[in-house]
C-alpha positions as CSV (number, residue, x, y, z in Angstrom):
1,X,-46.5,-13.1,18.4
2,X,-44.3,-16.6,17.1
3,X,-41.7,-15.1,15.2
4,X,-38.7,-17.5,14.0
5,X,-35.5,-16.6,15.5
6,X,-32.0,-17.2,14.7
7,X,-31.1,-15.8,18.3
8,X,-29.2,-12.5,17.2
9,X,-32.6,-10.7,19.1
10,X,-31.9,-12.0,22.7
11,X,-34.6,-9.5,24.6
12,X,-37.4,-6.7,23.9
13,X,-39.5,-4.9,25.9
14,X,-42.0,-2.1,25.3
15,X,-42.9,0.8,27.4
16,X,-46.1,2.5,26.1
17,X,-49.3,0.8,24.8
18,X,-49.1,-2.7,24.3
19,X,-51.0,-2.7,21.0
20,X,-48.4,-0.2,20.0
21,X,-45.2,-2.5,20.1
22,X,-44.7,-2.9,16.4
23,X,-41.9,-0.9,14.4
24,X,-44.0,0.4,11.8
25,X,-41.3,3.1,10.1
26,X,-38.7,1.0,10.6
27,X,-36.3,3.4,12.5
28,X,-35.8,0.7,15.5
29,X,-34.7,-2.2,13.0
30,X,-32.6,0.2,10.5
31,X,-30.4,1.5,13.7
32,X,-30.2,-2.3,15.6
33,X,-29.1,-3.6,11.8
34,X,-26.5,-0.4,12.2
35,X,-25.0,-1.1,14.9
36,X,-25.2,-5.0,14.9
37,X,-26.9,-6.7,11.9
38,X,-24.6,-9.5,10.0
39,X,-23.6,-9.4,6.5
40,X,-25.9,-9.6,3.9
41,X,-24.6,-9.6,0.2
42,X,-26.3,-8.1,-2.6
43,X,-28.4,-5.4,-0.7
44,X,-29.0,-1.9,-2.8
45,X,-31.8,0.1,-2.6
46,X,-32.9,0.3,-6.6
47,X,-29.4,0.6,-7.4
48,X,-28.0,3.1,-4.9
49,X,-25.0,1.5,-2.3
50,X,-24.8,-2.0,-4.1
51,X,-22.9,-4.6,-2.2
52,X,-23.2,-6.2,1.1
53,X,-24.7,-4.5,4.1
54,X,-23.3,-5.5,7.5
55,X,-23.6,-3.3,10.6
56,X,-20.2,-2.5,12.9
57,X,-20.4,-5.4,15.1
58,X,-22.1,-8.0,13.6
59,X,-21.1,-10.8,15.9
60,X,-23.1,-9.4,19.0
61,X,-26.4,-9.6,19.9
62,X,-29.0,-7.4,20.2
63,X,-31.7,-6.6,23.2
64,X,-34.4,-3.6,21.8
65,X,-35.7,-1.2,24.5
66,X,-38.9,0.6,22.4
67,X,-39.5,3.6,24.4
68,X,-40.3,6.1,21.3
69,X,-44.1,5.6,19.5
70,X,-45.5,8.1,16.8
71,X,-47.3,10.7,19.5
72,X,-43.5,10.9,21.1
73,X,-40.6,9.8,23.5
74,X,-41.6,9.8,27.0
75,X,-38.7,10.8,29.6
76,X,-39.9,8.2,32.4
77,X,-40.0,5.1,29.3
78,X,-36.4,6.7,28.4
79,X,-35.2,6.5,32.1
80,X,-37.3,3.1,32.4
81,X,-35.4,1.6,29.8
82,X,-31.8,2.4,30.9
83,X,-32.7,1.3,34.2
84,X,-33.8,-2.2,32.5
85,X,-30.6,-2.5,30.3
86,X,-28.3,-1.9,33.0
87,X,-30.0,-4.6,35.3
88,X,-30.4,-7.0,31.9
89,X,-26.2,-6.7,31.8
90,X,-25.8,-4.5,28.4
91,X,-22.9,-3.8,27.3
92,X,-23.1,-1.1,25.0
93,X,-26.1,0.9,25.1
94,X,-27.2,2.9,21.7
95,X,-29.5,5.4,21.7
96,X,-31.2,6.2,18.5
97,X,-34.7,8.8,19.6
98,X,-36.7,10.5,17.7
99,X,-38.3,8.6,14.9
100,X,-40.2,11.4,13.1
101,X,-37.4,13.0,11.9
102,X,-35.9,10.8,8.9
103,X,-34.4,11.8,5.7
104,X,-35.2,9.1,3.3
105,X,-35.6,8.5,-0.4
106,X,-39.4,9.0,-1.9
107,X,-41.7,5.5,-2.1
108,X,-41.5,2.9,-4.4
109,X,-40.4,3.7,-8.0
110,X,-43.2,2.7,-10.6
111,X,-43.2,-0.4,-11.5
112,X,-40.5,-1.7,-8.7
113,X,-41.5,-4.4,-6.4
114,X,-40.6,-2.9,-2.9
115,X,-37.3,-2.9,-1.9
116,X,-35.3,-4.8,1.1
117,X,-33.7,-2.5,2.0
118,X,-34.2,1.2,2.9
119,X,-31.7,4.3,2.8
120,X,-31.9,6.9,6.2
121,X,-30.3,9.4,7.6
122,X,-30.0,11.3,10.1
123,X,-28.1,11.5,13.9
124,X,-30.3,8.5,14.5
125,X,-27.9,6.6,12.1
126,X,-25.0,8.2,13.4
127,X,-25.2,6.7,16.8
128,X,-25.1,2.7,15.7
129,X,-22.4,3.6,13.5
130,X,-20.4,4.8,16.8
131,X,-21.9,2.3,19.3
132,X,-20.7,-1.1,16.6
133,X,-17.4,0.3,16.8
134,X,-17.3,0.5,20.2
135,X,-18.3,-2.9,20.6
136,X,-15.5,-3.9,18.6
137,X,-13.2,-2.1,20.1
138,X,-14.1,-3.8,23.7
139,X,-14.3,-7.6,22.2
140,X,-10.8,-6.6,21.6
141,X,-9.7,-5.2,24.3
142,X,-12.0,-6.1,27.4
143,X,-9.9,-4.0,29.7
144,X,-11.1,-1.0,28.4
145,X,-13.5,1.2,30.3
146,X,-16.2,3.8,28.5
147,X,-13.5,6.6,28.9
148,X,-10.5,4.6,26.9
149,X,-13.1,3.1,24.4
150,X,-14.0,6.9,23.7
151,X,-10.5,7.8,23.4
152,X,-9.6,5.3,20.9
153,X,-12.4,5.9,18.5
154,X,-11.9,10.0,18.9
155,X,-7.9,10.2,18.3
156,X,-7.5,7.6,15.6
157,X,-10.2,9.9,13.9
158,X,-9.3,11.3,10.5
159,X,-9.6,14.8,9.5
160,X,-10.7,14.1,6.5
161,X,-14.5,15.4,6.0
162,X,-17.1,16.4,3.7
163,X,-20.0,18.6,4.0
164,X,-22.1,19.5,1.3
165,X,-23.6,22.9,0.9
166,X,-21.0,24.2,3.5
167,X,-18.4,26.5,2.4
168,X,-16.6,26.1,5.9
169,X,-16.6,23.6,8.6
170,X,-14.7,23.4,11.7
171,X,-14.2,20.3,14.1
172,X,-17.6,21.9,15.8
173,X,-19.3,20.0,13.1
174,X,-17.6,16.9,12.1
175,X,-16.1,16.5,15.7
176,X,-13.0,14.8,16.0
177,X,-13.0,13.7,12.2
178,X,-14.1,10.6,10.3
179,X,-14.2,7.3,12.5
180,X,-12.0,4.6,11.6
181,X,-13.2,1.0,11.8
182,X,-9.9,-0.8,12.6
183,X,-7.5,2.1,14.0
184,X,-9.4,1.9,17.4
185,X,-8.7,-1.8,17.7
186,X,-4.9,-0.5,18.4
187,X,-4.8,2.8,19.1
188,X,-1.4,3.1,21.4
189,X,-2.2,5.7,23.2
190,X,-5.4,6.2,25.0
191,X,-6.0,9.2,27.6
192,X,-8.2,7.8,30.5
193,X,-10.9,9.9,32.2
194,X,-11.4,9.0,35.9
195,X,-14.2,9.0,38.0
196,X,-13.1,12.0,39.5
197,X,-12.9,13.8,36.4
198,X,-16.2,14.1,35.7
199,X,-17.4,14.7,39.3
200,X,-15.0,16.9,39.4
201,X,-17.0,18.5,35.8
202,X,-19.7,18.3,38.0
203,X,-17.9,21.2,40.2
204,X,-16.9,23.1,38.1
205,X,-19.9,23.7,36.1
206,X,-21.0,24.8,39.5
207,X,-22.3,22.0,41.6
208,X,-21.5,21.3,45.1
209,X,-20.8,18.3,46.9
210,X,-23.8,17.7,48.6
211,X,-25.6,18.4,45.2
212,X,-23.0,16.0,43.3
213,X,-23.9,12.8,46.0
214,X,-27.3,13.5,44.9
215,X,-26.7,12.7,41.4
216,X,-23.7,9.6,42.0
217,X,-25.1,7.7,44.3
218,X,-21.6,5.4,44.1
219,X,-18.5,8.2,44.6
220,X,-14.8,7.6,46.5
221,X,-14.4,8.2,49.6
222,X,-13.4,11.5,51.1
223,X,-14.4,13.4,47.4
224,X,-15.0,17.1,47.5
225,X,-15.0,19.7,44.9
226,X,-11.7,21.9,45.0
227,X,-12.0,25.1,46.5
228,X,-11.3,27.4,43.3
229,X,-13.8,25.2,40.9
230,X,-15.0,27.5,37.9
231,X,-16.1,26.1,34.5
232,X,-12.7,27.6,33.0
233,X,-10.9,24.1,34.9
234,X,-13.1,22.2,32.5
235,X,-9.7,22.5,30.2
236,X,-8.2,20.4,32.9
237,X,-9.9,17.0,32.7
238,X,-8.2,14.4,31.1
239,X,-10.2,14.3,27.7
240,X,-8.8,13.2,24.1
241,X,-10.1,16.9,23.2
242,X,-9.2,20.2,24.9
243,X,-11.0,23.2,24.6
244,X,-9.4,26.8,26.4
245,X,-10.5,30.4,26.5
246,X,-8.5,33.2,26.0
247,X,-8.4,37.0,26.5
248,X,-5.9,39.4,24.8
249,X,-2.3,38.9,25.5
250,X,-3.2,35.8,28.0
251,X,-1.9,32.3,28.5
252,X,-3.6,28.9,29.6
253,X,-1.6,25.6,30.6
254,X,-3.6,22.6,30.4
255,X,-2.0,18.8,31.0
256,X,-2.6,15.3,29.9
257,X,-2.0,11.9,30.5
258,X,-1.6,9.1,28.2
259,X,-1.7,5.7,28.8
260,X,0.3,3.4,26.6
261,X,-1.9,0.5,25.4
262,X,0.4,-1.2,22.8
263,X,1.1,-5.0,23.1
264,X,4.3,-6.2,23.2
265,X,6.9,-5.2,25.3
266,X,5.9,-1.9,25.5
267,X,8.8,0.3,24.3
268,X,7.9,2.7,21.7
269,X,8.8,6.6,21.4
270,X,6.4,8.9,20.5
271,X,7.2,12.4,18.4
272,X,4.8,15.7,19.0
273,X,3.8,18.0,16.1
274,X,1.3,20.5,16.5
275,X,-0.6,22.0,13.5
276,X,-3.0,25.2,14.2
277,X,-5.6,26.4,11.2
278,X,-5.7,30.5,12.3
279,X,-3.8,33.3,13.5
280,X,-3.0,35.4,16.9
281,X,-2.6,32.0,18.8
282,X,0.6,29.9,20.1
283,X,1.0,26.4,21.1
284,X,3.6,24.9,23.1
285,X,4.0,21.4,24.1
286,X,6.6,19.9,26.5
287,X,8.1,17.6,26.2
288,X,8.6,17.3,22.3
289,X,8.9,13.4,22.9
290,X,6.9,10.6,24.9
291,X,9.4,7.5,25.6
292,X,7.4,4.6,27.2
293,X,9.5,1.7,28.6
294,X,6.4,-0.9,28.9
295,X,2.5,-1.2,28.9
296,X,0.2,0.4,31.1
297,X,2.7,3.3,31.5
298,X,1.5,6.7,32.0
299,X,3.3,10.0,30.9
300,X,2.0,13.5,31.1
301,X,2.7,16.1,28.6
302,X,2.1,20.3,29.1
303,X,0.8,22.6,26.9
304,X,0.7,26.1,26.7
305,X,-1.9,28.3,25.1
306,X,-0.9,32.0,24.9
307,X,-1.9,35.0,22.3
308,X,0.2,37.0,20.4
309,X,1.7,39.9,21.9
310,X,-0.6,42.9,21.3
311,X,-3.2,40.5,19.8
312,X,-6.4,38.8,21.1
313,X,-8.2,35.6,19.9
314,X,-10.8,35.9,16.5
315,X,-13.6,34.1,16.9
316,X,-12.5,30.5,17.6
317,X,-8.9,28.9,16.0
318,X,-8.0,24.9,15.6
319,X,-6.1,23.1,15.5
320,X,-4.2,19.5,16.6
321,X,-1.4,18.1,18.9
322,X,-0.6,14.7,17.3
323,X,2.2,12.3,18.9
324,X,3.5,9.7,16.1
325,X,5.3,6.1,16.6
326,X,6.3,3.8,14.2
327,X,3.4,2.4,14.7
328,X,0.9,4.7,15.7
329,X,-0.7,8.4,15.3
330,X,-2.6,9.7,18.3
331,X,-4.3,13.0,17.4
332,X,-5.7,15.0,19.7
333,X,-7.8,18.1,18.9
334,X,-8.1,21.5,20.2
335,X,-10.0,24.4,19.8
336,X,-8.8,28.3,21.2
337,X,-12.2,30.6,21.7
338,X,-12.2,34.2,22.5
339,X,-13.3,34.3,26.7
């Protein structure tokens, strides 16, 4: 097909029938307008969200990877297609599958010329909303890797949340809150997971080495699980999130490592508060204050889970350790389950 171009579409490729390379529900060009489209004023659909429509990185450009049609999403097109991207040098990949499940408003109203512009929902939209901010966040700061990108999105998160028709919700379904657009660009802090880390997942879910070379083709030299890996030392990987299991009248100590990201010279002290939304459970973290003396430094703070005496853990608690500058908030959530 000839199709004029003003260049944001840079690639495409197709992985099932060729007759079949057309995006005919407009899933595929809703999500790439998501996570990349540029600004365009005076969008609405009939009314609803008047004002300009822009997607979360609108100055980067887009290669589509169609892997999905209407009889399905095949696992070797899926596979096929990272492969592609990976060798075609993307830099963020978003993954938006499953086309047949959409939310979306009813057809065109009577007597309404079709509309520009369509209203969907669903995870498929949640994705591109994630993957333009991360794009952001790495045009302004191209030393960070996946793992400090992640960080910087998750712990500038707010708490804020809304779910309709819930009359509870917990951080098991909004995660770790409401993304910010800008607070990622700075965040201060940002905890770094290694390579090691997640091998070292690997283990302790219960795979061994040999098993684990299998999977990472690429892993430093000398690697081996530890010796006492169980899926309980998951709690020990350096994640902006920490999640520990408890029994009656038990304790957990868990560690993590920040990395101070500010520009500048680098000096900044950080304060700990600790909030916690249920009973029977304690938190302790030491030290009460982070003092960093320039950037790139890395300090490591301990914290202590432990039940109340006599008591055991009721279903699952919250709650958040959150170190504050002048400047910045780095909130970290955590969640205390019954083992």
């Amino acid at each position: 097909h000839n199709y004029a171009t003003n260049r944001k579409i840079i690639g495409a490729r197709y992985y099932n029938d060729p007759e079949d390379d057309g995006d005919f529900v407009g899933h595929g060009t809703h999500v790439a307008s998501t996570a990349a489209g540029v600004e365009v004023q005076n969008a609405s659909y009939y009314g609803l969200a008047a004002g300009t429509a822009r997607g979360g990185s609108p100055g980067s450009r887009i290669a589509v990877y169609r892997v999905c049609t209407p009889a399905g999403c095949r696992s070797s097109s899926i596979l096929a297609a990272f492969d592609d991207a990976i060798a075609d040098g993307v830099d963020v990949l978003s993954v938006s599958l499953g086309a047949s499940s959409l939310s979306m408003p009813g057809g065109t109203p009577e007597g309404k010329d079709p509309s520009m512009f369509n209203v969907i929902s669903g995870t498929s939209m949640s994705c591109p909303h994630v993957s333009g901010i991360a794009a952001v966040v790495k045009s302004h700061n191209p030393s960070f890797g996946p793992s400090e990108i992640k960080s910087a999105i998750m712990t500038t998160g707010s708490n804020r949340y809304y779910c309709p028709n819930q009359s509870f919700t917990t951080p098991f379904d909004y995660g770790a809150g409401e993304m910010s657009p800008t607070a990622p660009l700075q965040p201060g802090l940002v905890y770094e997971t290694t390579t090691v880390d997640y091998l070292n997942f690997l283990c302790y879910h219960g795979y061994n080495t040999t098993t684990i070379k299998l999977i990472a083709k690429s892993i430093p030299p000398n690697f081996a699980c530890p010796n006492n890996s169980s899926p309980d030392l998951i709690s020990d990987i350096n994640y902006p999130s920490i999640s520990v299991k408890l029994g009656k009248e038990q304790s957990r100590n868990v560690s993590r490592t920040l990395t101070n990201v500010a520009t500048g010279d680098g000096n900044s002290t950080y304060t700990l508060s600790t909030s916690i939304g249920g009973k029977g459970v304690n938190v302790h973290v030491s030290p009460s204050q982070l003092k960093f003396t320039k950037s790139g430094q890395k300090l490591t703070y301990y914290a202590t889970f432990s039940t109340m005496a006599g008591s055991s853990v009721e279903g699952d608690v919250f709650g958040a350790i959150t170190w504050s500058s002048d400047k910045f908030k780095v909130r970290t959530p955590f969640v205390v389950s019954s083992s």
